[in-house]
N, C-alpha and C positions, 0 to 999 in steps of 0.2 A: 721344580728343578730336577736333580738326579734320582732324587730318591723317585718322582714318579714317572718321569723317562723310565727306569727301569722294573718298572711295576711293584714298588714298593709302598709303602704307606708312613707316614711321620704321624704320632700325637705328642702332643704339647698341654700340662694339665698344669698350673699356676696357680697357690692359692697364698696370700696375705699372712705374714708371717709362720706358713708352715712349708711353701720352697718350690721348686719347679720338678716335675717330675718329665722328661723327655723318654718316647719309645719311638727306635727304629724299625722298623720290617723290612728287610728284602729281600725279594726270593731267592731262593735258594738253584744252584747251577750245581750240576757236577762236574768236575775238575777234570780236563786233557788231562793225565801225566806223563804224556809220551809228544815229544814238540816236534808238530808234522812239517814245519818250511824249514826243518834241515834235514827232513826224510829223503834228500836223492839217490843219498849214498845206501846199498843192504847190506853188503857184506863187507866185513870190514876187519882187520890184521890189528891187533895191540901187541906192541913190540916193548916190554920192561923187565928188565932183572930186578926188581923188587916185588916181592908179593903183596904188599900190603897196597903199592901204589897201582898195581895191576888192577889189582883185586876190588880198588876204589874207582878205576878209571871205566874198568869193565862195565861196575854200574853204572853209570854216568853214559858212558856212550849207550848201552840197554834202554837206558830210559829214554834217549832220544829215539828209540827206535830201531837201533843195529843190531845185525846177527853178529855178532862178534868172535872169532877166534882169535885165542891168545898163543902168546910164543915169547918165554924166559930167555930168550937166547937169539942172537945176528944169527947163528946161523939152523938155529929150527927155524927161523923165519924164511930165510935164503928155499930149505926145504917148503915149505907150506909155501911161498912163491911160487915154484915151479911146477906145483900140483894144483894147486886153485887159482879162482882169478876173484880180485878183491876189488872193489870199489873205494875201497879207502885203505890209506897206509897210515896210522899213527906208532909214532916210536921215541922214545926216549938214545935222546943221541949217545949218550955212555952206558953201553952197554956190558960191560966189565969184561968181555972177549974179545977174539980174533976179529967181529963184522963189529960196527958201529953203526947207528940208526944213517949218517950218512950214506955209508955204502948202503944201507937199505933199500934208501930212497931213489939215490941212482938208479940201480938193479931193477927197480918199479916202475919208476918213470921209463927207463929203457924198453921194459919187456910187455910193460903193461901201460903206456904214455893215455891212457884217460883215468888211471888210478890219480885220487887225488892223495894228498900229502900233509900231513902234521908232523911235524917235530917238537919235540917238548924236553925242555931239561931242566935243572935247577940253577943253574950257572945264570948269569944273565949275559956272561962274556959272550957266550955261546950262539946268540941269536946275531953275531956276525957271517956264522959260517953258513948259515941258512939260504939255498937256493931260492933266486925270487917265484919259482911257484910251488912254493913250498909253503904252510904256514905255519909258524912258529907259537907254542906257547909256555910261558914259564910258571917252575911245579912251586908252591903247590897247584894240581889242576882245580878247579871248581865248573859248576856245570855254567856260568856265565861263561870263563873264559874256555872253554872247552863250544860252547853254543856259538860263541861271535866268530871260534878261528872255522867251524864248519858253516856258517853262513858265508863269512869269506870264501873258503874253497868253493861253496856251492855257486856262487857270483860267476866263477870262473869257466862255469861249463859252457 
């Protein structure tokens, strides 16, 4: 069965009231930690006024792969728009200033329309206001639902 489909080994040693003794083997693989079928996007904008949540997301998108540049603020972001070009937009829609992650998104798809798009908030109200190619995830983030909303985007190119 699996165990030797996968080049492993099973023993099985039984003996009359002293009990079963079972051993697995199988070999040993070293672990991707970087998940390359949502590698299309490189470079890529994280848009949070929280540090902690930045600072958790950051990893997260890293480990799938992304060069990441971060921006606490609508409008350091606005700036880092109009001087680099990103592949990917992820932002936290309340962003406790003058820009919100929607004006972000606009602004990107306008100037930059093959930038893809995440929006992420804690509110769950919030995923009404979301443009449909836009993809939506609500915080806390985790690297599933951070994985499934860039396989999504990535569907879409």
């Amino acid at each position: 069965g699996f165990i030797r489909q996968t080049g492993g080994q099973l023993n099985i040693e039984s003996s009359v009231g002293v009990g079963t003794q079972i051993e697995i083997f199988l070999p040993l693989v070293r672990a991707d930690t970087t998940a390359t079928d949502v590698s299309v996007f490189k470079a890529s904008l994280l848009v949070e006024d929280d540090q902690r949540t930045r600072d958790t997301v950051k990893k997260l998108l890293e480990r799938q792969g992304f060069d990441v540049t971060t921006s606490a603020t609508g409008l350091g972001a606005l700036s880092l728009l109009e001087t680099k070009q990103f592949d990917l937009l992820l932002s936290d829609l309340d962003l406790g200033g003058d820009v919100d992650g929607l004006s972000l998104i606009e602004t990107a798809q306008q100037t930059m329309p093959r930038t893809k798009t995440i929006l992420m908030s804690g509110k769950s109200s919030s995923q009404q206001n979301v443009p449909s190619n836009t993809k939506y995830i609500g915080k806390p983030v985790t690297l599933d639902k951070l994985t499934e909303a860039l396989k999504m985007a990535e569907t879409e190119l």
